[in-house]
C-alpha positions as CSV (number, residue, x, y, z in Angstrom):
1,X,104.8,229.6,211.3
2,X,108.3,231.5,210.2
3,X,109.9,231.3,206.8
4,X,113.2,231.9,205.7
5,X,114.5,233.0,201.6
6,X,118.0,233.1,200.9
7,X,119.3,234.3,197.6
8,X,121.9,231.6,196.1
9,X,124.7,233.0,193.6
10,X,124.1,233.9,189.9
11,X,121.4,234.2,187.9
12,X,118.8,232.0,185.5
13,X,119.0,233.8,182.7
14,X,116.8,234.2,179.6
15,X,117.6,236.2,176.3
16,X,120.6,238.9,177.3
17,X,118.9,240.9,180.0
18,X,116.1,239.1,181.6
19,X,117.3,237.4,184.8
20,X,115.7,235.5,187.4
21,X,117.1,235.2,191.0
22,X,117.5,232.2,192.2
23,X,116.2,231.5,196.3
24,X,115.8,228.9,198.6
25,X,112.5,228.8,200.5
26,X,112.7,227.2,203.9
27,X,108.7,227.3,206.3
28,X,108.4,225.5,209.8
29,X,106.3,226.2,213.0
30,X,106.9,226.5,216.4
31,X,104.4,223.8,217.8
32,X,106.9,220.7,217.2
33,X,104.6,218.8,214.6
34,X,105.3,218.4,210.8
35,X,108.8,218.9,209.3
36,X,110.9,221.5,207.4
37,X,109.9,222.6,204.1
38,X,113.0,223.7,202.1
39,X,112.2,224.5,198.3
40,X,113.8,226.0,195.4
41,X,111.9,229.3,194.4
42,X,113.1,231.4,191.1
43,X,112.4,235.4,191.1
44,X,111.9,237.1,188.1
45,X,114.1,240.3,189.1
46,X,112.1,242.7,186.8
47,X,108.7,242.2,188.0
48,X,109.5,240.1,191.7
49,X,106.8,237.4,190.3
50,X,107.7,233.8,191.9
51,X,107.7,231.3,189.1
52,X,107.1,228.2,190.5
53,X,107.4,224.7,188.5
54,X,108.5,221.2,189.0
55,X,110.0,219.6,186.0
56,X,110.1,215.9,184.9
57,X,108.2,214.8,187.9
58,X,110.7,216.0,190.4
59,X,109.3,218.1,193.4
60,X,110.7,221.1,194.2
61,X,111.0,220.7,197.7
62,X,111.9,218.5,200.3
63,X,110.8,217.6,203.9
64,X,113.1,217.4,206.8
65,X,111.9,215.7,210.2
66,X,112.1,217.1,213.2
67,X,114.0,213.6,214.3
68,X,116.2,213.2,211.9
69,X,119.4,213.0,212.7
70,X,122.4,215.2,211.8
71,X,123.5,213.0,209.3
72,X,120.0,212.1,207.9
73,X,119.7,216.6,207.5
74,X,122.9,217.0,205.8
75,X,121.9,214.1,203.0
76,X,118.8,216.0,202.6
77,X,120.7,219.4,202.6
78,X,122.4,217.5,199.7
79,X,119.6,216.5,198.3
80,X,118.2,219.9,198.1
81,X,120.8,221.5,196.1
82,X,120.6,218.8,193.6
83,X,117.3,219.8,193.0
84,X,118.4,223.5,193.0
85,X,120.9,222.8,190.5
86,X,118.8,220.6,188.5
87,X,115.7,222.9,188.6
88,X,118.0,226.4,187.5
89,X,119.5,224.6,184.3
90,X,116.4,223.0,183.3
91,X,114.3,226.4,183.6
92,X,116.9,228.3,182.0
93,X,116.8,226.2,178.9
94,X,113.4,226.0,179.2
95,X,112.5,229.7,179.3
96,X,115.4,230.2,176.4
97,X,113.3,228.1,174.2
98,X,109.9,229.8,175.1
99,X,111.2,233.2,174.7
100,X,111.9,232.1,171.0
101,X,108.2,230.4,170.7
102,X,105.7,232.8,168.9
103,X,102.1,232.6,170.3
104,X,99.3,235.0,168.9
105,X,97.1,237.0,171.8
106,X,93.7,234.7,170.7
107,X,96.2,231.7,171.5
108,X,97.5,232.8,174.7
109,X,93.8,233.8,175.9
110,X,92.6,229.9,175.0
111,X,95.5,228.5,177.4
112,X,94.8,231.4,180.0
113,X,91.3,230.1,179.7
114,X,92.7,226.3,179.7
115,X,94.4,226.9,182.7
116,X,92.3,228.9,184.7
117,X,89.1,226.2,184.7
118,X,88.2,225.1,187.3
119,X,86.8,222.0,186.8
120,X,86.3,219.5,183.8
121,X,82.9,221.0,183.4
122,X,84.5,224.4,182.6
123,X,86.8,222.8,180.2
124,X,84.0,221.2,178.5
125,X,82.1,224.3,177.7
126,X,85.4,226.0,176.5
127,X,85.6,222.9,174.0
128,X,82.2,223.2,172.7
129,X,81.8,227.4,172.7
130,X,79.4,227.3,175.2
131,X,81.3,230.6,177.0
132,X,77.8,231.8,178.3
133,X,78.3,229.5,180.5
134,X,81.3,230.4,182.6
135,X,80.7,232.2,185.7
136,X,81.8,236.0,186.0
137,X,84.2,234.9,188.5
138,X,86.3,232.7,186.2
139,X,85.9,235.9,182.8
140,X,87.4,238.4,185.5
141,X,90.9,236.2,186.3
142,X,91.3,235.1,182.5
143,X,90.4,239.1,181.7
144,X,92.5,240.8,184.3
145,X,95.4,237.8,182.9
146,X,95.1,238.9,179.5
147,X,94.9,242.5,180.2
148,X,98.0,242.1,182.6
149,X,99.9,240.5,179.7
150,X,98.8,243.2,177.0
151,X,99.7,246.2,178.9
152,X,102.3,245.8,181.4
153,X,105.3,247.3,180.8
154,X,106.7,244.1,181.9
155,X,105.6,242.2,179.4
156,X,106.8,244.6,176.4
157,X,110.1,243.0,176.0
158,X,112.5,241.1,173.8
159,X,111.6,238.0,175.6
160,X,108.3,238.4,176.6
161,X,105.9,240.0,173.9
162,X,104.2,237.6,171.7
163,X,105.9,234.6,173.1
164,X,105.5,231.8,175.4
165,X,107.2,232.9,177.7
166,X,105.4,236.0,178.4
167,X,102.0,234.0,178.6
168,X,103.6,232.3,181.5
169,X,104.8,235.2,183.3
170,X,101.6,236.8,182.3
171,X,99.7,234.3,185.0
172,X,102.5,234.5,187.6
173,X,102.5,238.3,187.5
174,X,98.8,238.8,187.8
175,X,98.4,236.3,190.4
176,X,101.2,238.4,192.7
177,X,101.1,241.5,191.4
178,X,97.6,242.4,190.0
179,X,95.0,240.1,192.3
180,X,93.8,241.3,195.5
181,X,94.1,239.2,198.6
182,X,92.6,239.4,202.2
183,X,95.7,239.9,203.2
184,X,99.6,239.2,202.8
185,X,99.4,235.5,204.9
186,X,97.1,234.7,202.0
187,X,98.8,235.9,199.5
188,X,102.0,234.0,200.8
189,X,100.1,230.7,200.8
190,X,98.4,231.2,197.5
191,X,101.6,231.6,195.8
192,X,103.4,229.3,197.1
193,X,101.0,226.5,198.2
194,X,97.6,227.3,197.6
195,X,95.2,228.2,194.1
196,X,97.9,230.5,193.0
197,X,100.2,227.5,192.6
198,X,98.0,225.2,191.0
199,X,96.9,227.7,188.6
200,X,100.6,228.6,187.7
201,X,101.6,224.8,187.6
202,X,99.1,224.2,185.2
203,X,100.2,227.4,182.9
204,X,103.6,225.6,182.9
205,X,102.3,222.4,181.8
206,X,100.5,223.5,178.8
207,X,103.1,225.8,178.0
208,X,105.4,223.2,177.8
209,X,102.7,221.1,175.8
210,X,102.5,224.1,173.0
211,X,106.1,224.3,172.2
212,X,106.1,220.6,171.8
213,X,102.8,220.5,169.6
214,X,102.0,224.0,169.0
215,X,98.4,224.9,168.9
216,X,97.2,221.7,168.6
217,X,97.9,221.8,172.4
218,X,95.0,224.1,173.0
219,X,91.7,221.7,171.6
């Protein structure tokens, strides 16, 4: 399998001096089956974490056949930069807002927690206080999370401390900057395909959910 980034022009950019690169991600193989994965992947310049999200039910990628023809690629070429384009103004307003959204460290440790279960059963014992419960697996990502978003230097800024926005880059940074990894192919489908993903995703959903509702978004 190869993979291919390139970095589009300008930036997404949140508050006056936090920017985020914008790239496209393209992954195929070599053995002829499958197709050609292109997706839209934003960098957060000041850390390098990915932050991955699809937005109103849109995908951010698309899959190109090996036999489609030219004509069929260049519609989904098209395609493709419509989702760019849609993607980077959406996530820009998006992370505007959250930068301006207040969120206390015992609220940003309940969605950590939220997003990080596992399974419904996790969730359930969250709801009810039953935290002897939780495996030691599960306390060390939500405790190297939290302690990644309370001490990085990173996440000591204008737009990050105390808001929403830094609980989101909190998960995204730990998961590629503070986690360990068997090694880099793992890391590289964790993040963008794998638990890494997932777990991010679902950051971004309740995220979204508590500047809508606000903590009510966390029972």
């Amino acid at each position: 399998h190869i993979f291919i980034t390139a970095k589009l022009p300008d930036y997404i950019r949140v508050g006056r001096n936090d920017c985020i690169q914008k790239y496209l991600f393209l992954t195929t193989s070599h053995d002829g089956f499958g197709s050609i994965m292109a997706a839209f992947t934003p960098v957060r310049i000041v850390c390098r974490n990915t932050l991955n999200a699809a937005l109103n039910d849109c995908n951010n990628c698309i899959r190109i056949r090996y036999t489609a023809s030219a004509h069929d690629k260049l519609n989904q070429a098209h395609k493709l930069l419509g989702i760019t384009n849609q993607l980077a103004d959406e996530l820009e307003g998006i992370f505007n807002h959250w930068a301006k959204v207040q969120i206390t460290d015992r609220q940003v440790k309940r969605l950590v927690q939220m997003a990080m279960a596992p399974n419904k059963e996790t969730l359930q014992h969250l709801k009810t206080g039953k935290i002897d419960e939780f495996s030691s697996m599960y306390n060390n990502m939500v405790n190297n999370i939290m302690e990644y978003s309370l001490t990085n230097p990173t996440h000591q800024g204008v737009t990050t401390k105390g808001t929403l926005y830094g609980c989101y880059n909190a998960v995204s940074g730990c998961f590629q900057n503070v986690r360990n990894y068997k090694d880099e192919e793992t890391k590289f489908k964790s993040i963008m395909s794998g638990h890494a993903l997932t777990r991010t995703q679902a950051t971004f959903e309740l995220c979204n959910d508590f500047a809508k509702v606000g903590v009510n978004a966390l029972n």
